[in-house]
Every structure is written in structure tokens, then in C-alpha cells.
C-alpha positions, 0 to 999 in steps of 0.5 A: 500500500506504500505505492499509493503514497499513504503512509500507514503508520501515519493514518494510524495515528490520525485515525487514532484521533478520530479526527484529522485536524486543519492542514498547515496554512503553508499549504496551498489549494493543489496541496489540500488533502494531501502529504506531499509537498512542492518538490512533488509538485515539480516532480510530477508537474500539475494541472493548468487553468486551460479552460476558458469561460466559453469551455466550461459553460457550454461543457455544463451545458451539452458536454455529457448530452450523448447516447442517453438521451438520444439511443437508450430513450428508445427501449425505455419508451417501447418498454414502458410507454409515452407518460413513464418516459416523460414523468421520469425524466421530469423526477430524474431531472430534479435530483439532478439540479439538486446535485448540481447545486451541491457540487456548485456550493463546494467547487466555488467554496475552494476550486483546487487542482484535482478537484473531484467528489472524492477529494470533497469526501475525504476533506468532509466525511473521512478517507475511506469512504473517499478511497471507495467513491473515488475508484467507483468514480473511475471505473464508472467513468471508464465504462461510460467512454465504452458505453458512448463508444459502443453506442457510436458504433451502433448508431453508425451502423444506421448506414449500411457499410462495410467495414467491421465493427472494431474498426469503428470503435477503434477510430472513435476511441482513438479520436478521444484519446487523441483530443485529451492527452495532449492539452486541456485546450484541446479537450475545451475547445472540441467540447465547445464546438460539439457541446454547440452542435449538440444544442443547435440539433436538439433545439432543432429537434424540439422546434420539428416536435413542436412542427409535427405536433400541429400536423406541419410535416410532409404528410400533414398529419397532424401528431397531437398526442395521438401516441399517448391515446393510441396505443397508450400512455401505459404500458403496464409492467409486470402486473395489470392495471395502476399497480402495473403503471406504477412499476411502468413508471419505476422501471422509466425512472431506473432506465432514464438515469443513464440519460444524467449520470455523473454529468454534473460532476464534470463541471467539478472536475473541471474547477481547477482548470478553469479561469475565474472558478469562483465566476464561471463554476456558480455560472455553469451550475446556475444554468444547469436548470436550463439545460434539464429542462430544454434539453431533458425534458422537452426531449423526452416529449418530443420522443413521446410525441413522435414516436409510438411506444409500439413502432415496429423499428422501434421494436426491431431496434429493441429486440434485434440489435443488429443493422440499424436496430440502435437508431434513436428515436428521433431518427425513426420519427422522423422517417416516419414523418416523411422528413427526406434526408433528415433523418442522416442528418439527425443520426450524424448530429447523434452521432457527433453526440455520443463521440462529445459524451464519451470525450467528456467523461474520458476527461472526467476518468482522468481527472478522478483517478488523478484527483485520487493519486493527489489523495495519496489514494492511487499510485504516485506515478498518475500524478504526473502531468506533461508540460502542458498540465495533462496527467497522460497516464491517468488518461492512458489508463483510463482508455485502457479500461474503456478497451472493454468495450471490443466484448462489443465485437463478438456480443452485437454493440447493442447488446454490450451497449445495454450492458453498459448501461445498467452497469454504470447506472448504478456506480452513478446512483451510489456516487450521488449518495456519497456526494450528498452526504459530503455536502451535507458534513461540508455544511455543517463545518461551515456552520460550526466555524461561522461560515455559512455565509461566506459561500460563494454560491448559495443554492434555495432549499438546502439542506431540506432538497438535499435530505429529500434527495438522499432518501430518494437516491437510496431507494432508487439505488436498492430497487434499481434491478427489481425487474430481476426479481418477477418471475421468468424475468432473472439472468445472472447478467441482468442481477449482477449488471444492476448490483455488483456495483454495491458489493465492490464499493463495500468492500473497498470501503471496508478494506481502506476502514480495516487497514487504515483503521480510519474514523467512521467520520470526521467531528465537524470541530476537526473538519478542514474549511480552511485550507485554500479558502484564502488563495481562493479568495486571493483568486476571485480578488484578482478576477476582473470580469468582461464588461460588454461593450455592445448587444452581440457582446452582451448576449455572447457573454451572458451564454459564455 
């Protein structure tokens, strides 16, 4: 365990105390839940502020937007029905902003290099359960890249080609490796540009669901709600009448998380790289309500209005996995509306949409596993940065795990792409369960050393949304495979893709506790709100924001 930079003995001794007291003021914010001091800073190089304004609102606006929405909406609707998929987009939607606005609270209050939830964990709760959020961070990230890497090869498959499989997804992931080992600017800036591609194509799409809606396609059949009466708003699961629309329900809300998970933590992870953090990260996590309302769920309602639950390429698409069978949603609706042309169009916009996903959470596996070697919870080794500030090797391991998506090539990309996804959703769902209950220790420090009010950004409702968010959180959490669980519905795949995420966690927790012999949590009177709070200020002083010298500027500047 010495490789990972933590010396036993001396987390003996702090755990001894049962409290791990304020860091040295002497330190600065890349030092904070650390040991190390500069000379491993100039042995292994840090990360750079690289990400411009302009990068990290339209990363928090359309970064993580990928397959989500626009391919695994799909299954939910043809499984469960027109209300279920839109009710729980709407339920999921407001857990999200509740994240969100935690994350925003504590990134503002310190933006340090390596930034992540872990790190928050272990400065507000204690190292253990740090240890085991952090790796499930990772793993989950790594999965996520395969899972949009996956999708891309389904999603292009919608063209008839060719070339096998495997050369696809070694493009995509290789373009993705490429984008974000050299220099973060490289990332921010090919994230700008899809993240904008991404929002023109989905308000297009909104605008043709509003078109269609009123009968304005080719055709001039007017869609209405037609699909909501016929074949139904339902489609009950498992058991008849409300009980089964009710599981109807539940089982949308377990599939739609795929659609959010662990987006908001990009925003996070992107804080110590980012320009005027105490500026651009309350920017972002303010404007996140729009991007779920906008994109989430007039999304899913325009779905709901262009498709029928029981389309038959939409059926086909569900249970054959093969030629175009991964085509989203959008793209069959509008074949269906008789729309010539568009519907490439549409499926190379979700096409770029699942390369920008899984660009985005390649920076975010990154970053988490660097975050945890600044912990001391990783090996030293993925410390290292370049010259440029990029920790390239965590970025190398992080590709070398999404390598998993090649299962793709023999078990169909739809089949592997389903499997990644309720894999990863749980990880996301105990992730949000550990950060709430950071955020929920970081308040109650802040409120014992009198600081409440010197946070940066405050966010209505708090603590009440965030208990609120909790409960639901574990719930959804412990119910997130009942469908396992009815009669001839149990697969061994199935089980596990939807729990094995809970035992890993436990285990690395209560390892990390038995060896360390850590705290079970940390006294609000020896939590750390200090440390870096003072260079962050020093930061935010020196900050002199853009003033808008006409209406084009003021604009640009409200959106960037």
C-alpha cells in the first residue's frame, strides 16, 4: 500500500484521533488533502487553468448530452410507454439540479487542482469512504467512454457499410484519446464546438416536435398526442392495471438515469482548470436548470410525441440489435414523418453526440483517478502531468479500461451497449449518495466555524432538497434491478449488471476502514474549511470580469 503514497503508520495515528485536524496554512489549494509537498509538485508537474469561460459553460451545458438521451430513450419508451418516459425524466431531472447545486456550493467554496467528489469526501466525511467513491468514480467513468463508444458504433451502423465493427470503435476511441492527452485546450475547445452542435440539433429537434405536433410535416398529419391515446400512455409492467403503471413508471425512472449520470460532476472536475472558478463554476451550475429542462425534458416529449411506444423499428431496434436496430428515436420519427434526408442528418448530429459524451467523461476518468493519486489514494506515478498540465497516464489508463468495450465485437454493440448501461447506472446512483452526504458534513463545518455565509454560491432549499434527495437516491439505488426479481424475468447478467456495483464499493470501503483503521467520520470541530479558502479568495480578488461593450457582446457573454 506504500505505492499509493499513504503512509500507514501515519493514518494510524490520525485515525487514532478520530479526527484529522486543519492542514498547515503553508499549504496551498493543489496541496489540500494531501502529504506531499512542492518538490512533488515539480516532480510530477500539475494541472493548468486551460479552460476558458466559453469551455466550461457550454461543457455544463451539452458536454455529457450523448447516447442517453438520444439511443437508450428508445427501449425505455417501447418498454414502458409515452407518460413513464416523460414523468421520469421530469423526477430524474430534479435530483439532478439538486446535485448540481451541491457540487456548485463546494467547487466555488475552494476550486483546487484535482478537484473531484472524492477529494470533497475525504476533506468532509473521512478517507475511506473517499478511497471507495473515488475508484467507483473511475471505473464508472471508464465504462461510460465504452458505453458512448459502443453506442457510436451502433448508431453508425444506421448506414449500411462495410467495414467491421472494431474498426469503428477503434477510430472513435482513438479520436478521444487523441483530443485529451495532449492539452486541456484541446479537450475545451472540441467540447465547445460539439457541446454547440449538440444544442443547435436538439433545439432543432424540439422546434420539428413542436412542427409535427400541429400536423406541419410532409404528410400533414397532424401528431397531437395521438401516441399517448393510441396505443397508450401505459404500458403496464409486470402486473395489470395502476399497480402495473406504477412499476411502468419505476422501471422509466431506473432506465432514464443513464440519460444524467455523473454529468454534473464534470463541471467539478473541471474547477481547477478553469479561469475565474469562483465566476464561471456558480455560472455553469446556475444554468444547469436550463439545460434539464430544454434539453431533458422537452426531449423526452418530443420522443413521446413522435414516436409510438409500439413502432415496429422501434421494436426491431429493441429486440434485434443488429443493422440499424440502435437508431434513436428521433431518427425513426422522423422517417416516419416523411422528413427526406433528415433523418442522416439527425443520426450524424447523434452521432457527433455520443463521440462529445464519451470525450467528456474520458476527461472526467482522468481527472478522478488523478484527483485520487493527489489523495495519496492511487499510485504516485498518475500524478504526473506533461508540460502542458495533462496527467497522460491517468488518461492512458483510463482508455485502457474503456478497451472493454471490443466484448462489443463478438456480443452485437447493442447488446454490450445495454450492458453498459445498467452497469454504470448504478456506480452513478451510489456516487450521488456519497456526494450528498459530503455536502451535507461540508455544511455543517461551515456552520460550526461561522461560515455559512461566506459561500460563494448559495443554492434555495438546502439542506431540506438535499435530505429529500438522499432518501430518494437510496431507494432508487436498492430497487434499481427489481425487474430481476418477477418471475421468468432473472439472468445472472441482468442481477449482477444492476448490483455488483454495491458489493465492490463495500468492500473497498471496508478494506481502506480495516487497514487504515480510519474514523467512521470526521467531528465537524476537526473538519478542514480552511485550507485554500484564502488563495481562493486571493483568486476571485484578482478576477476582473468582461464588461460588454455592445448587444452581440452582451448576449455572447451572458451564454459564455
Amino acid at each position: 500500500m506504500a505505492m499509493f503514497g499513504s503512509d500507514k503508520h501515519d493514518l494510524e495515528k490520525v485515525s487514532a484521533d478520530s479526527n484529522v485536524g486543519p492542514l498547515p496554512e503553508k499549504l496551498s489549494s493543489n496541496d489540500i488533502a494531501t502529504s506531499d509537498d512542492t518538490e512533488s509538485d515539480a516532480k510530477y508537474g500539475t494541472t493548468q487553468r486551460g479552460l476558458k469561460s466559453r469551455h466550461i459553460q457550454l461543457i455544463a451545458l451539452g458536454g455529457c448530452i450523448g447516447t442517453g438521451l438520444f439511443v437508450g430513450t428508445g427501449a425505455t419508451l417501447s418498454t414502458t410507454g409515452p407518460a413513464p418516459l416523460f414523468m421520469s425524466f421530469v423526477v430524474i431531472s430534479g435530483l439532478v439540479w439538486v446535485v448540481m447545486q451541491t457540487l456548485g456550493e463546494m467547487a466555488a467554496y475552494i476550486p483546487t487542482s484535482g478537484s473531484s467528489v472524492p477529494l470533497y469526501v475525504k476533506r468532509y466525511v473521512e478517507p475511506s469512504l473517499a478511497f471507495a467513491a473515488g475508484w467507483n468514480y473511475w471505473y464508472a467513468y471508464a465504462m461510460l467512454v465504452a458505453s458512448e463508444v459502443s453506442a457510436s458504433a451502433v448508431i453508425i451502423d444506421y448506414w449500411p457499410n462495410p467495414v467491421p465493427v472494431a474498426v469503428w470503435l477503434t477510430i472513435v476511441l482513438v479520436t478521444i484519446v487523441m483530443l485529451n492527452i495532449f492539452v486541456v485546450s484541446w479537450y475545451g475547445e472540441s467540447e465547445f464546438w460539439f457541446a454547440s452542435i449538440k444544442i443547435i440539433g436538439i433545439l432543432g429537434l424540439i422546434v420539428l416536435g413542436v412542427v409535427l405536433f400541429f400536423g406541419g410535416g410532409p404528410n400533414r398529419d397532424r401528431l397531437g398526442f395521438r401516441y399517448w391515446q393510441k396505443p397508450g400512455a401505459f404500458i403496464p409492467f409486470a402486473a395489470p392495471g395502476n399497480t402495473g403503471k406504477f412499476l411502468a413508471f419505476w422501471t422509466a425512472l431506473v432506465k432514464s438515469g443513464f440519460a444524467f449520470i455523473l454529468s454534473p460532476e464534470l463541471i467539478v472536475l473541471a474547477a481547477g482548470e478553469t479561469e475565474a472558478p469562483r465566476r464561471n463554476i456558480p455560472k455553469a451550475a446556475k444554468r444547469f436548470i436550463y439545460r434539464l429542462m430544454v434539453f431533458y425534458i422537452l426531449g423526452s416529449l418530443v420522443i413521446s410525441v413522435i414516436v409510438a411506444s409500439n413502432d415496429d423499428l422501434l421494436l426491431q431496434g429493441v429486440s434485434s440489435g443488429e443493422g440499424n436496430a440502435g437508431a434513436s428515436p428521433f431518427v425513426i420519427g422522423i422517417k416516419r414523418a416523411g422528413i427526406r434526408a433528415l433523418d442522416h442528418i439527425i443520426n450524424a448530429v447523434i452521432l457527433t453526440s455520443a463521440w462529445s459524451a464519451g470525450n467528456s467523461f474520458m476527461f472526467a476518468g482522468s481527472r478522478s483517478l488523478y484527483s485520487l493519486a493527489l489523495n495519496g489514494q492511487a499510485p504516485k506515478i498518475f500524478r504526473t502531468c506533461n508540460k502542458h498540465g495533462v496527467p497522460y497516464l491517468c488518461v492512458g489508463v483510463t482508455a485502457l479500461l474503456a478497451c472493454l468495450v471490443y466484448l462489443s465485437v463478438s456480443g452485437g454493440s447493442a447488446n454490450v451497449f445495454q450492458w453498459f448501461v445498467n452497469l454504470t447506472t448504478i456506480s452513478g446512483y451510489i456516487a450521488w449518495i456519497i456526494l450528498l452526504i459530503a455536502y451535507l458534513r461540508f455544511r455543517r463545518a461551515l456552520e460550526y466555524n461561522g461560515l455559512l455565509h461566506q459561500r460563494p454560491y448559495k443554492t434555495p432549499g438546502q439542506p431540506y432538497v438535499t435530505y429529500v434527495a438522499l432518501g430518494f437516491l437510496i431507494v432508487l439505488t436498492l430497487t434499481n434491478g427489481f425487474q430481476v426479481f418477477f418471475p421468468g424475468k432473472f439472468t445472472a447478467s441482468s442481477f449482477l449488471a444492476a448490483y455488483i456495483t454495491l458489493p465492490i464499493v463495500v468492500v473497498l470501503y471496508l478494506g481502506h476502514k480495516i487497514w487504515f483503521r480510519t474514523p467512521l467520520f470526521l467531528r465537524a470541530d476537526k473538519i478542514d474549511v480552511y485550507s485554500g479558502k484564502e488563495e481562493a479568495d486571493r483568486l476571485e480578488e484578482t478576477d476582473i470580469p468582461p464588461v460588454p461593450k455592445n448587444v452581440m457582446q452582451k448576449i455572447w457573454f451572458w451564454i459564455a
